[in-house]
C-alpha positions in Angstrom: 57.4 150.3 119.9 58.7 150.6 116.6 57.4 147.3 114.2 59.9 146.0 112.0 59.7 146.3 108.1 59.1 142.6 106.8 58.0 143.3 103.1 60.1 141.6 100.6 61.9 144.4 98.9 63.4 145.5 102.6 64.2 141.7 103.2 65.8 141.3 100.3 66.9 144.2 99.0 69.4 142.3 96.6 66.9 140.6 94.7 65.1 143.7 93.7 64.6 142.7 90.0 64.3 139.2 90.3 60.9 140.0 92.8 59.9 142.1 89.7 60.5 139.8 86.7 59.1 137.1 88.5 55.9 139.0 90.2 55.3 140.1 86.2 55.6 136.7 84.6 55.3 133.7 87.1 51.7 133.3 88.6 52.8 131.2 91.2 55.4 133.1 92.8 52.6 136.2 92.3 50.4 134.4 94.3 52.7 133.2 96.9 53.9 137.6 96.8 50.8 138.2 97.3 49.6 136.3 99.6 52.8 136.8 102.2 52.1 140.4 102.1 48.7 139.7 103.3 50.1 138.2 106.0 52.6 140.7 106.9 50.1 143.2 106.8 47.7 141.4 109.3 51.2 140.6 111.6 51.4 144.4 112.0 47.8 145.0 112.3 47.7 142.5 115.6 51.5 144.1 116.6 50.5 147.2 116.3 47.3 146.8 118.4 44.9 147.8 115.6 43.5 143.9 115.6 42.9 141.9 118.6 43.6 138.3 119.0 45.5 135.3 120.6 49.1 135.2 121.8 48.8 131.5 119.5 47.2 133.3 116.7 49.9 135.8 116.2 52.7 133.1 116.2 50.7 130.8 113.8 50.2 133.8 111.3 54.2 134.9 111.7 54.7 131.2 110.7 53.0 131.1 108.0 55.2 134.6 106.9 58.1 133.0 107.9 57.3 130.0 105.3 55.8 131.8 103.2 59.0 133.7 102.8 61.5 130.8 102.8 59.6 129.7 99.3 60.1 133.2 97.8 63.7 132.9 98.9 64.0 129.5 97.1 62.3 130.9 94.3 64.2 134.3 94.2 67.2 132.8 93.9 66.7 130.1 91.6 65.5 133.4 89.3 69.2 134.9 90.1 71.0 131.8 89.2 69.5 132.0 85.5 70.8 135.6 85.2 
């Protein structure tokens, strides 16, 4: 089974220097970055079978990347618009 890519820069590739400018000089949206690819990288941990847990667990953690995300996308493009 092949896991799909879920870090930012393959998600959205056409914000590549926005995720830069604003992971260099915005805390907050650093955190956030941070803090979904923590996520992601426990997702494929439990996907890939490395981790063991609940069916509920893995679907509470891929919400959390899933909101996670939707700020950065807020966020991402707000940063664009100022361009």
């Amino acid at each position: 089974m092949s896991i799909e890519k879920h870090d930012l820069h393959h998600e959205f590739p056409e914000f590549h220097d926005e995720i830069h400018d604003l992971k260099m000089n915005d805390a907050h949206f650093a955190r956030l970055f941070n803090e979904y690819h923590d996520v992601n990288k426990e997702v494929i941990r439990i996907e890939e079978g490395v981790e063991n847990t609940t069916d509920e667990y893995l679907e509470q953690r891929k919400f959390k990347r899933l909101n996670l995300k939707d700020n950065l996308f807020v966020m991402l493009k707000k940063q664009k618009a100022k361009a």
